[in-house]
C-alpha positions in Angstrom: -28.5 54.2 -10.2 -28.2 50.3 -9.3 -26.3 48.0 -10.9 -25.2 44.3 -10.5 -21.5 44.8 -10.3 -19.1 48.1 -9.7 -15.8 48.1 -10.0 -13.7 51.2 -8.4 -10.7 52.9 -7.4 -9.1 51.3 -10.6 -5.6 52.4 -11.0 -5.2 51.7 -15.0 -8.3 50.4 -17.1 -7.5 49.4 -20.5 -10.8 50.0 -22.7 -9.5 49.0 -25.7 -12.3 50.5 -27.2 -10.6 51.9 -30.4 -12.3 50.9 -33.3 -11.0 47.4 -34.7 -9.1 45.6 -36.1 -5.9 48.2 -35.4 -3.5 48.6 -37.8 -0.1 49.1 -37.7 1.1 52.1 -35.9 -2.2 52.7 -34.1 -1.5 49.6 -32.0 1.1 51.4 -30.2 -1.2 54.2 -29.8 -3.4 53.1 -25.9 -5.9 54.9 -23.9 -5.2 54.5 -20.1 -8.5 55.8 -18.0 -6.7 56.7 -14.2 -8.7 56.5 -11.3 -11.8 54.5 -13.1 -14.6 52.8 -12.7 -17.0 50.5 -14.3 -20.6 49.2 -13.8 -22.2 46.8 -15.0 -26.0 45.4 -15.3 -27.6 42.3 -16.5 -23.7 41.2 -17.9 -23.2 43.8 -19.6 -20.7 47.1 -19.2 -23.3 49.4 -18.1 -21.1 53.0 -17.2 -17.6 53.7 -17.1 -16.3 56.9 -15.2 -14.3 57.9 -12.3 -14.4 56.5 -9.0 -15.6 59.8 -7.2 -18.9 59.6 -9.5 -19.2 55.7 -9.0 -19.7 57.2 -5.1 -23.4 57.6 -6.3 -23.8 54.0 -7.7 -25.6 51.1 -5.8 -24.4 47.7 -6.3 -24.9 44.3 -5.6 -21.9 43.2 -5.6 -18.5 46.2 -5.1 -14.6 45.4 -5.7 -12.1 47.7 -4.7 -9.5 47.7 -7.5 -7.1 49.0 -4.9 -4.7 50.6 -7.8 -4.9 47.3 -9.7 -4.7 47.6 -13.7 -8.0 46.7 -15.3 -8.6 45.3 -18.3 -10.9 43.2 -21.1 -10.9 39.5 -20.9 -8.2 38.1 -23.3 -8.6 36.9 -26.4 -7.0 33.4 -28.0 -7.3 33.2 -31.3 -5.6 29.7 -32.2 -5.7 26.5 -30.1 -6.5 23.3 -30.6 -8.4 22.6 -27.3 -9.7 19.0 -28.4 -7.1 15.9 -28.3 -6.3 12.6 -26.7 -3.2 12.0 -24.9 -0.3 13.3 -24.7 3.5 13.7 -25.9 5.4 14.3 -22.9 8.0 11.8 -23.8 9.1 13.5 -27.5 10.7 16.0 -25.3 13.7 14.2 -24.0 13.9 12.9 -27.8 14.0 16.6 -29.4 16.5 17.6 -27.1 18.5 14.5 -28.1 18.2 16.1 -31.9 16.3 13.1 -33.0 15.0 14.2 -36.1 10.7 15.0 -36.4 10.3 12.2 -39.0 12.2 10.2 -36.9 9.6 10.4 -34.1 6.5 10.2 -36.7 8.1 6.1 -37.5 8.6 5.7 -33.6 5.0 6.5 -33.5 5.3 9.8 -32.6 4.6 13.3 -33.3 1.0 13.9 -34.7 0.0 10.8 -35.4 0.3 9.8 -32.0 -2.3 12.5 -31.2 -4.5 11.0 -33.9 -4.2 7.9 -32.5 -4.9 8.9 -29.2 -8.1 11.1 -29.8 -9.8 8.4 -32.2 -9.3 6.1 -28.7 -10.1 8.5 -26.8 -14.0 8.5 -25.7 -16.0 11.4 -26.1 -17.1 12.2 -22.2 -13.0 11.5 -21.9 -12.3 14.1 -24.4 -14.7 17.0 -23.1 -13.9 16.2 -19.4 -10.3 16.7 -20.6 -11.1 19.9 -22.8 -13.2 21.5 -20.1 -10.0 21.2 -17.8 -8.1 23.0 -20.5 -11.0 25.9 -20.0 -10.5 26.3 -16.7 -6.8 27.0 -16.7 -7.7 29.6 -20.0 -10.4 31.2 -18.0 -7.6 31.5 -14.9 -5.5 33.2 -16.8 -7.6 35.6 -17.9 -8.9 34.4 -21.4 -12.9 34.7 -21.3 -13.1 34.2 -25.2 -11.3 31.3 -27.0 -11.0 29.4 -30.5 -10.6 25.6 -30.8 -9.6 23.8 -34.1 -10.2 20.0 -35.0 -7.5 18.7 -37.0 -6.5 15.3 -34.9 -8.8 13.0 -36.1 -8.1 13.1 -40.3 -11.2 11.1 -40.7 -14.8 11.5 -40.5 -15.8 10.1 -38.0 -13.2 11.4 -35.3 -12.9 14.8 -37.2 -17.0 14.8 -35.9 -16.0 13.6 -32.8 -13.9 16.6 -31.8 -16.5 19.4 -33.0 -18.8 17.8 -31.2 -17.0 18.0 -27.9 -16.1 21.6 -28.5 -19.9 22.4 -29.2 -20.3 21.0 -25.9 -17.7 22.2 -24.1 -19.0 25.6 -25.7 -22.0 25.2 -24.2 -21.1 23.9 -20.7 -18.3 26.1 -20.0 -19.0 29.7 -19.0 -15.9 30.8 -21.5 -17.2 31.7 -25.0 -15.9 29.5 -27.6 -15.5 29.6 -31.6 -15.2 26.8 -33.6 -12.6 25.7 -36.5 -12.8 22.7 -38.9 -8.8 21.9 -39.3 -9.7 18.3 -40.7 -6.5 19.4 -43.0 -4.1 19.5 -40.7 -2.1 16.7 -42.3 -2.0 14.0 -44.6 -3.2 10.4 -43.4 -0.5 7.9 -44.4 -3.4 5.7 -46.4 -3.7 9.2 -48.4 -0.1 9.7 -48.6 -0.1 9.7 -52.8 -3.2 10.8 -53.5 -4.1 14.1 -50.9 -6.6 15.7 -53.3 -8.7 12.6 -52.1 -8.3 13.5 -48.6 -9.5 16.9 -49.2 -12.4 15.9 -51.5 -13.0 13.4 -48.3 -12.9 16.5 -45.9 -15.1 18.9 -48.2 -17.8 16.1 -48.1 -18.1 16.9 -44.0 -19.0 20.9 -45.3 -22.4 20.0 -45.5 -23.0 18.6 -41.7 -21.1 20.7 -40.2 -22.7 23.8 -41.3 -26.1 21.8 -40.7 -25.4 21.0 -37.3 -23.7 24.4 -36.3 -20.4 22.8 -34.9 -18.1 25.0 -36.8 -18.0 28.8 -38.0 -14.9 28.7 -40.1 -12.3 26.1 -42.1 -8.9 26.0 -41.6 -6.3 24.5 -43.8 -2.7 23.4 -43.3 -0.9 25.1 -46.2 3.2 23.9 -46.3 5.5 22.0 -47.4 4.8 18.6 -47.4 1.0 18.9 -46.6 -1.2 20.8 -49.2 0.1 23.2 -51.4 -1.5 26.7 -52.6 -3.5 25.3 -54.7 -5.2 22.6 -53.5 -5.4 24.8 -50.2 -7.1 27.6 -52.5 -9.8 25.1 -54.1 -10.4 24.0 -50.5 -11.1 27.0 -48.9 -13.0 28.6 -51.8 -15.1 25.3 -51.5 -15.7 26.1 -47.8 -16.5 29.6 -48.5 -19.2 28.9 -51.1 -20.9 26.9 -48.2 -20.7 30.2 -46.1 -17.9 29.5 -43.5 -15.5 31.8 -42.8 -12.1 30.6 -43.5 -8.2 30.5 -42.1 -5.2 29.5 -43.4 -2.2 28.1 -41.3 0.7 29.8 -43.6 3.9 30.1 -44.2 5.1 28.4 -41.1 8.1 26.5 -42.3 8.2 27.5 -45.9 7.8 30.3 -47.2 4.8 28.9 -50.1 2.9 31.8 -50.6 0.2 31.2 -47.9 0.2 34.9 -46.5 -0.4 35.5 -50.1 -3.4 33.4 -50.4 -4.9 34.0 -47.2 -5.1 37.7 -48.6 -6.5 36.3 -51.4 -9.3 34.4 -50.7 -10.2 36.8 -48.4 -9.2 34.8 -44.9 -9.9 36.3 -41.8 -6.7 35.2 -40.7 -3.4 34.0 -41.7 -1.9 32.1 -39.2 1.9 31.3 -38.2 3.5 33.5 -40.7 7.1 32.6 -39.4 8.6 33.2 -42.7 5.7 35.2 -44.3 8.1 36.8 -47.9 7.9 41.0 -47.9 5.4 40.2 -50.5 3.3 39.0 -48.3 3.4 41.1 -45.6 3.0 43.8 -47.9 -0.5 42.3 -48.8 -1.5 41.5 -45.0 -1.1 45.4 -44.5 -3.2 46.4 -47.8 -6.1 43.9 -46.4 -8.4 43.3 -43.9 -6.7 39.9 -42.9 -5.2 39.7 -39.5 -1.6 37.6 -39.2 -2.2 35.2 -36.0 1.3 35.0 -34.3 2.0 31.8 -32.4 6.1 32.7 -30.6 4.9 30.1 -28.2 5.6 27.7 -30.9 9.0 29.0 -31.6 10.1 28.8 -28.3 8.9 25.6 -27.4 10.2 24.0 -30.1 13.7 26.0 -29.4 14.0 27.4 -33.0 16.1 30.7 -33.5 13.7 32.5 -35.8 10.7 34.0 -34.9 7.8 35.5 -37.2 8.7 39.5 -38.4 5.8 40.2 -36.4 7.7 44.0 -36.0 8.3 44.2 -39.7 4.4 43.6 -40.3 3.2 45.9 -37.9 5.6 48.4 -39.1 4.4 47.9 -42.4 1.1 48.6 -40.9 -0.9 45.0 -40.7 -3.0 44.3 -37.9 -2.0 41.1 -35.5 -2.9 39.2 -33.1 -0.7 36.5 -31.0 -2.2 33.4 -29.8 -1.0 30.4 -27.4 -1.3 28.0 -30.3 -2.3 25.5 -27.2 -1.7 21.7 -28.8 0.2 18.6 -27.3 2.7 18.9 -29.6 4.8 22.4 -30.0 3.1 24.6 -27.6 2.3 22.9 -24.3 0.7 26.1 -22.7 -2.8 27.8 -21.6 -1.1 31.1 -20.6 -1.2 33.4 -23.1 0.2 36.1 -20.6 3.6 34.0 -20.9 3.3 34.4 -24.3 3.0 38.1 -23.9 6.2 37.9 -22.7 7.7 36.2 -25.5 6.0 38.6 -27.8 7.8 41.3 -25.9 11.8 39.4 -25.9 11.4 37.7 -29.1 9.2 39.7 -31.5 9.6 43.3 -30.6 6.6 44.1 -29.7 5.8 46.9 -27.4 3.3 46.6 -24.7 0.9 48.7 -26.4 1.1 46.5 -29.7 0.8 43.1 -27.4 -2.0 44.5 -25.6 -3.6 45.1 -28.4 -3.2 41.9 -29.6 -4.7 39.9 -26.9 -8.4 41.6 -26.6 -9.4 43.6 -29.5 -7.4 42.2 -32.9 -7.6 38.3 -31.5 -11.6 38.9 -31.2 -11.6 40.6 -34.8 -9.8 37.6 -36.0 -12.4 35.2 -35.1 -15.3 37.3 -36.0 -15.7 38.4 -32.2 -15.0 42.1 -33.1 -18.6 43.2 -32.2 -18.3 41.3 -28.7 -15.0 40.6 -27.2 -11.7 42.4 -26.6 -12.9 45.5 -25.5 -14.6 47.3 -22.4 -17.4 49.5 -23.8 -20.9 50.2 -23.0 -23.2 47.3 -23.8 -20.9 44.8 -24.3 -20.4 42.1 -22.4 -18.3 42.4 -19.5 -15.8 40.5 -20.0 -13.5 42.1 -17.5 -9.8 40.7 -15.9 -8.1 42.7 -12.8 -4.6 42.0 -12.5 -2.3 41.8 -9.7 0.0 44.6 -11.1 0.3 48.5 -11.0 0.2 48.9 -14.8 -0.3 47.3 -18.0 3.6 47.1 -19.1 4.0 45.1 -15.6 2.4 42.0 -17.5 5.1 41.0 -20.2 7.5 42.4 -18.2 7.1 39.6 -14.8 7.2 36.9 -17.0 6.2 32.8 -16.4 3.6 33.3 -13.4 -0.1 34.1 -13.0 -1.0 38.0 -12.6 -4.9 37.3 -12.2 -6.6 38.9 -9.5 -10.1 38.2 -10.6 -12.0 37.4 -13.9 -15.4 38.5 -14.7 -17.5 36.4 -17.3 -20.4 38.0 -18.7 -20.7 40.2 -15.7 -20.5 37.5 -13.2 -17.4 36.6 -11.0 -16.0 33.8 -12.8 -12.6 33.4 -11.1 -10.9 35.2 -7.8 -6.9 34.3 -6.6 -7.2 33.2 -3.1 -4.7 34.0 -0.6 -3.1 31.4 1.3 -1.7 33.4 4.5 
């Protein structure tokens, strides 16, 4: 047998291979393969076995594991990989207690962003969103979702598909596409946002023509567009075949749980203060509840999404970095493992669960990502740590020993003694 790559003497492998997305208590329900091994051929997962049979295999290319834990690439289902600028300086005012709205007048807040990524040239922006990758892809995440949603115009809403397309195309990281051209209300739409929306329906068309997005998004709060208008706009989006999302109940609780259900999302997203209702509909449907703590803590809140109570209740979730300029300033989703762990009660199982296979179901990556299986891609991370509880349990550093992109070497820790 010859192969391209062979992994061996692995000390833990994580599959993930359990038919997704997992619901409730079968997240906390792993397989852990001792003393594995796994081949691959042409970038794909080849054979998996034990490491006394892999004795037989040629390879190209051979890494000792060494004991290390093993595992699929990670998944992030919600980021917003495309902006201009910055907001470094909000931080000193938010620890001041100057008020959100206070920042929007001082020019602040998302605006700013707006601002900043309709000045921001497009080589400027994809130079700046490749950057981004890398630090994903050293952290282990080989799959990744980006949202628009700072331009809340044509033109720049274009811009920022655009430079994901590209940055899709010339980054070795697989990457799925959102439209979130309602993310917020322009102020010369404040009194009349069913004009915005019609505005941001009319882009449907194009974008599906030119491939630069596979589902729709919609900011659904308080403040920004309610139920209703959010369920005519994504029942819009859905009659011109995207798949759609729902950012939901993250500061209210509205009913967007509720409607993401409804309209048949493939994810509700947030859900901070998702009602019992709710979650009692996420676990009766096939929608997956994206959980962003990174946001909580950044933005030093004291609740966190009942991410327990809807797993309990037997929903399938995912967690995500929710990477943006604004509340969650981060491209390691292996921290926010560890806040899934302190802050949302999640067992390791559950959170790794959450990172490979249920993130890659809640982008429509099920068939692909999240998982170590034969012929899939391999899409494989080895970690600097014994075992998989080890990860969310050493919190706030970098565990990656090596990442492996579609069967190639993408990324290896280098010592420096």
């Amino acid at each position: 047998m010859h192969v391209d790559l062979l992994i061996t003497n692995i000390g833990q492998l994580l599959t993930m291979d359990k038919k997704g997305p997992v619901k409730g208590r079968d997240m906390n329900e792993l397989t852990v393969l001792e003393g594995a091994a796994v081949a691959v051929r042409n970038g794909k997962v080849d054979w998996i076995g034990s490491s006394e049979k892999a004795a037989n295999i040629q390879a190209a290319r051979t890494i000792d594991a060494k004991g290390k834990l093993v595992t699929p690439g990670l998944v992030d289902p919600h980021t917003h990989l495309v902006f201009g600028g910055s907001r470094e300086k909000e931080m000193a005012l938010k620890q001041q207690g100057v008020p959100y709205l206070e920042i929007l007048k001082q020019g602040g807040g998302i605006l700013s962003t707006v601002n900043s990524t309709k000045e921001t040239a497009y080589e400027d922006l994809l130079e700046k969103a490749l950057f981004h990758l890398d630090r994903m892809a050293m952290h282990g995440i080989t799959t990744v979702e980006a949202k628009s949603g700072y331009g809340l115009d044509k033109k720049t809403e274009l811009k920022q598909l655009q430079v994901a397309k590209a940055a899709g195309d010339q980054h070795p990281l697989d990457l799925v596409s959102t439209f979130l051209g309602a993310h917020a209300i322009p102020p010369e739409y404040k009194e009349n946002p069913d004009a915005f929306l019609d505005e941001m329906a009319e882009m449907f068309d194009e974008i599906k023509d030119k491939n630069l997005a596979e589902f729709v998004d919609i900011f659904t709060e308080t403040g920004v567009f309610s139920v209703e208008q959010s369920r005519k706009y994504l029942l819009a989006a859905k009659e011109k075949g995207f798949g759609v999302k729902v950012h939901a109940d993250e500061i209210d609780p509205l009913g967007g749980t509720e409607l993401a259900v409804e309209v048949g999302a493939i994810s509700g997203d947030h859900l901070a203060v998702a009602s019992d209702e709710g979650i009692k509909q996420l676990a009766a449907s096939d929608t997956i509840g994206v959980i962003l703590p990174g946001t909580s803590f950044y933005l030093g809140k004291d609740t966190y999404s009942p991410a327990r109570k809807m797993v309990d209740a037997g929903a399938a979730i995912s967690i995500s970095t929710d990477f943006n300029p604004g509340s969650s300033v981060t491209e390691n989703l292996q921290l926010i493992m560890s806040i899934a762990a302190l802050k949302l009660k999640l067992s390791p199982e559950e959170i790794w669960h959450a990172v490979t296979v249920n993130a890659a179901h809640a982008i429509g990556r099920g068939s692909e990502a999240g998982t170590i299986a034969i012929g899939r891609k391999a899409d494989i991370v080895l970690w600097d740590a014994p075992n998989y509880m080890y990860i969310p349990y050493h919190y706030g550093v970098n565990h990656i020993n090596t990442v492996v992109k579609n069967g190639s070497v993408l990324y290896e820790r280098q010592a420096i003694r």
